[in-house]
C-alpha positions as a LaTeX table, in Angstrom:
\begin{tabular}{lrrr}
\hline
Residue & $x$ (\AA) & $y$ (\AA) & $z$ (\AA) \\
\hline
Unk1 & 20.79 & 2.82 & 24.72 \\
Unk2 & 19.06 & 0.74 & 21.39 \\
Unk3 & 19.24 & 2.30 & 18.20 \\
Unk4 & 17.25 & $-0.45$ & 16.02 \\
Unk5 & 15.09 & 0.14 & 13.16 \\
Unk6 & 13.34 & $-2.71$ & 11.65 \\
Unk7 & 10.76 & $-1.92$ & 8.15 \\
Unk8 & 8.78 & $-3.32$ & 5.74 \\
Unk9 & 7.54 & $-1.52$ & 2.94 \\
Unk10 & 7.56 & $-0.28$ & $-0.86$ \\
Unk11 & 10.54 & 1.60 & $-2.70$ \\
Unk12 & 9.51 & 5.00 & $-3.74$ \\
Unk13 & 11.83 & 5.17 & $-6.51$ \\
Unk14 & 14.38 & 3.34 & $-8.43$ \\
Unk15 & 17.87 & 2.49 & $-6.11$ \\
Unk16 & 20.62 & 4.74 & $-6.51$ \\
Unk17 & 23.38 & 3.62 & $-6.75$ \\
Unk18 & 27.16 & 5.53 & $-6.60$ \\
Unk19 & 30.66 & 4.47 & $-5.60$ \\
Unk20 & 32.69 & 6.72 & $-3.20$ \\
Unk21 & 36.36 & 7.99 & $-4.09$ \\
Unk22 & 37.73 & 4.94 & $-2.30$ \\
Unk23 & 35.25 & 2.75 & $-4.55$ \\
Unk24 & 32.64 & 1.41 & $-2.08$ \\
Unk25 & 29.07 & 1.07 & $-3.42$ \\
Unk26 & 26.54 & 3.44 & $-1.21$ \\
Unk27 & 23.02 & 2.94 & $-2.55$ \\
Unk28 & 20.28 & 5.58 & $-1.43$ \\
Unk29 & 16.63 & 4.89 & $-1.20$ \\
Unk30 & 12.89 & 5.78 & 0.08 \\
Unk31 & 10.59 & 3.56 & 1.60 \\
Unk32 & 6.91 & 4.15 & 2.04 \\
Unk33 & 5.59 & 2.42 & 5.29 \\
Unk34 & 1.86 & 1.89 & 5.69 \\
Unk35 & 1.36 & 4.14 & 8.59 \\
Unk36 & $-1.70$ & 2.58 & 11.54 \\
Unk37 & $-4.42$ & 4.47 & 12.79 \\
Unk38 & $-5.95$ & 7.40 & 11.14 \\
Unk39 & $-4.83$ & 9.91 & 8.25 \\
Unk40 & $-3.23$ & 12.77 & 9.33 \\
Unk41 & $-4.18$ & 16.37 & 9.07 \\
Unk42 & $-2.83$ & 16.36 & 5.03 \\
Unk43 & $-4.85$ & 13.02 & 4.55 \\
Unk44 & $-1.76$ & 10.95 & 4.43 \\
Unk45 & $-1.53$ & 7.04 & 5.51 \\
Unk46 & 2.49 & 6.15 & 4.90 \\
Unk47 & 5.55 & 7.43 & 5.79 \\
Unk48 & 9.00 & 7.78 & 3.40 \\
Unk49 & 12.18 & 6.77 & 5.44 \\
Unk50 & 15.24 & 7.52 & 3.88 \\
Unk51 & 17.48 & 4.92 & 3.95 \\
Unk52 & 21.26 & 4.34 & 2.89 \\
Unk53 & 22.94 & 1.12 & 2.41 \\
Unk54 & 27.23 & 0.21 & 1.90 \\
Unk55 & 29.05 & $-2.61$ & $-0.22$ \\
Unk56 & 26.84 & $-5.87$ & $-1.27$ \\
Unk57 & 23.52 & $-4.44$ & $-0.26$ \\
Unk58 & 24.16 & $-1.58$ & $-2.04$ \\
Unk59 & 25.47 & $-3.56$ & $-5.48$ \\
Unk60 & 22.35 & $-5.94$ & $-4.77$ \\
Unk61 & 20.09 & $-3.38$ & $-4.46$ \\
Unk62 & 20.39 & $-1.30$ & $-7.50$ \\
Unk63 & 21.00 & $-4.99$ & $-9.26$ \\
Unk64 & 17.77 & $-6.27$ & $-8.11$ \\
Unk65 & 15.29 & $-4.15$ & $-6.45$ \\
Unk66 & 12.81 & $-1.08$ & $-9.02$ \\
Unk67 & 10.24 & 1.30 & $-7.81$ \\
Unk68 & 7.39 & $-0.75$ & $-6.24$ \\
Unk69 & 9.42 & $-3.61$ & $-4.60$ \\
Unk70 & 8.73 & $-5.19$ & $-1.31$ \\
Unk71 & 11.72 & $-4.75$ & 1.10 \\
Unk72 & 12.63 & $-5.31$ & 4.53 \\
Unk73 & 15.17 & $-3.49$ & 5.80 \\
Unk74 & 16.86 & $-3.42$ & 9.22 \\
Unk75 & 19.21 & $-1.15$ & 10.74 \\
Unk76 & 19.64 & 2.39 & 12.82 \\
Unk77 & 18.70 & 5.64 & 12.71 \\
Unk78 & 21.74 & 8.44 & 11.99 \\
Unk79 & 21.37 & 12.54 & 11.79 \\
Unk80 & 23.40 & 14.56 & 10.27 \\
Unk81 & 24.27 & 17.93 & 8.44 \\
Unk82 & 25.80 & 19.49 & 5.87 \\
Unk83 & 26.36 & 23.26 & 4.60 \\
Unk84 & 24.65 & 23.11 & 0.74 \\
Unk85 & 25.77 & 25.22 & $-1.88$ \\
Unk86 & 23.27 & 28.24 & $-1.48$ \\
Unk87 & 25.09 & 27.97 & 2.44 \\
Unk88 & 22.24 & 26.96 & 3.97 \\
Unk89 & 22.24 & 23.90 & 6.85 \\
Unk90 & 20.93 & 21.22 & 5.52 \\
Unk91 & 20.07 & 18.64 & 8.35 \\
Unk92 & 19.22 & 14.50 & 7.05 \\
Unk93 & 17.61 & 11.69 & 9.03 \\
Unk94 & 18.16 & 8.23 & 7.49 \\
Unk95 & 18.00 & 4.81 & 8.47 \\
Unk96 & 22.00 & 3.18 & 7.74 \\
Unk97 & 21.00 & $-0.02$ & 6.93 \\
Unk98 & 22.88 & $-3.44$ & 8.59 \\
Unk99 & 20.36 & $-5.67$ & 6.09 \\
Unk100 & 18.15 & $-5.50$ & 3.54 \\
Unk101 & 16.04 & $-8.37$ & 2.11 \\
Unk102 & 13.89 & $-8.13$ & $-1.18$ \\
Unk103 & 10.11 & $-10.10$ & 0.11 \\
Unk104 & 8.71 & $-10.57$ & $-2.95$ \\
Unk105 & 9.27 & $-12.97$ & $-5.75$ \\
Unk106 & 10.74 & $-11.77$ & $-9.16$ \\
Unk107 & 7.39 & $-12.49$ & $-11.05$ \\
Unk108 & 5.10 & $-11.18$ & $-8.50$ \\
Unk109 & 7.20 & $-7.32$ & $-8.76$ \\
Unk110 & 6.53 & $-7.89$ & $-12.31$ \\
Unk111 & 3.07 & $-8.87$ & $-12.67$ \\
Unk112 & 2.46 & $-6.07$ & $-10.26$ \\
Unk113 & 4.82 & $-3.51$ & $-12.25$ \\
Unk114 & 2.50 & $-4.83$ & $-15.64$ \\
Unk115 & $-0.81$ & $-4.28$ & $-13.87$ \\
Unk116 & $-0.26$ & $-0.53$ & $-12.84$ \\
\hline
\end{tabular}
C-alpha cells in the first residue's frame, strides 16, 4: 500500500503554531493547490489541504513562512475523529507532513505581499 502526498502551493493563512503538554511544536496550516481542468460546479479552480507538521518544521514554519508563501510540502494522508463540545463527530482529513520546503525567496514573498 503507498500513502504519499507530494504539493505545491500557497498558504491560506498565517502558520499556527502550538506546543503539546509534552512540549513538541505542532504547526497547522492550509494550502491552496491550483486545481487542472475546468471549474467546478461552484466556479472554483484550487483546492485547501489541511496539513499538520511536528518539531523543526513546525518551529520553521511559523518562524518563516506568512499567508501567501510558496511551499512544497510532502508527506501522507491521515483521518481521524473527534467528539466536539456540542457532541457532535467531528471527522478531519490532513496531510502529516514528513517535509516542508519554503520555494520562494524572502524578497520575492515580500514584493508580492507589498503589491496586493
Amino acid at each position: 500500500m503507498i500513502n504519499r502526498v507530494v504539493l505545491v502551493g500557497r498558504l491560506t493563512r498565517d502558520v499556527e503554531v502550538r506546543k503539546t503538554q509534552s512540549g513538541l511544536s505542532v504547526a497547522t496550516f492550509t494550502v491552496a493547490c491550483d486545481r487542472r481542468g475546468s471549474r467546478d460546479a461552484q466556479g472554483q479552480t484550487a483546492d485547501f489541504i489541511s496539513c499538520v507538521a511536528w518539531r523543526q518544521s513546525a518551529d520553521f514554519l511559523g518562524s518563516y513562512a506568512k499567508k501567501g508563501t510558496l511551499v512544497g510540502v510532502e508527506g501522507s494522508i491521515q483521518t481521524r475523529n473527534y467528539t466536539n463540545q456540542s457532541g457532535q463527530k467531528v471527522y478531519v482529513t490532513e496531510v502529516v507532513c514528513d517535509r516542508v520546503q519554503i520555494l520562494e525567496s524572502r524578497s520575492t514573498s515580500q514584493s508580492r505581499n507589498n503589491d496586493s
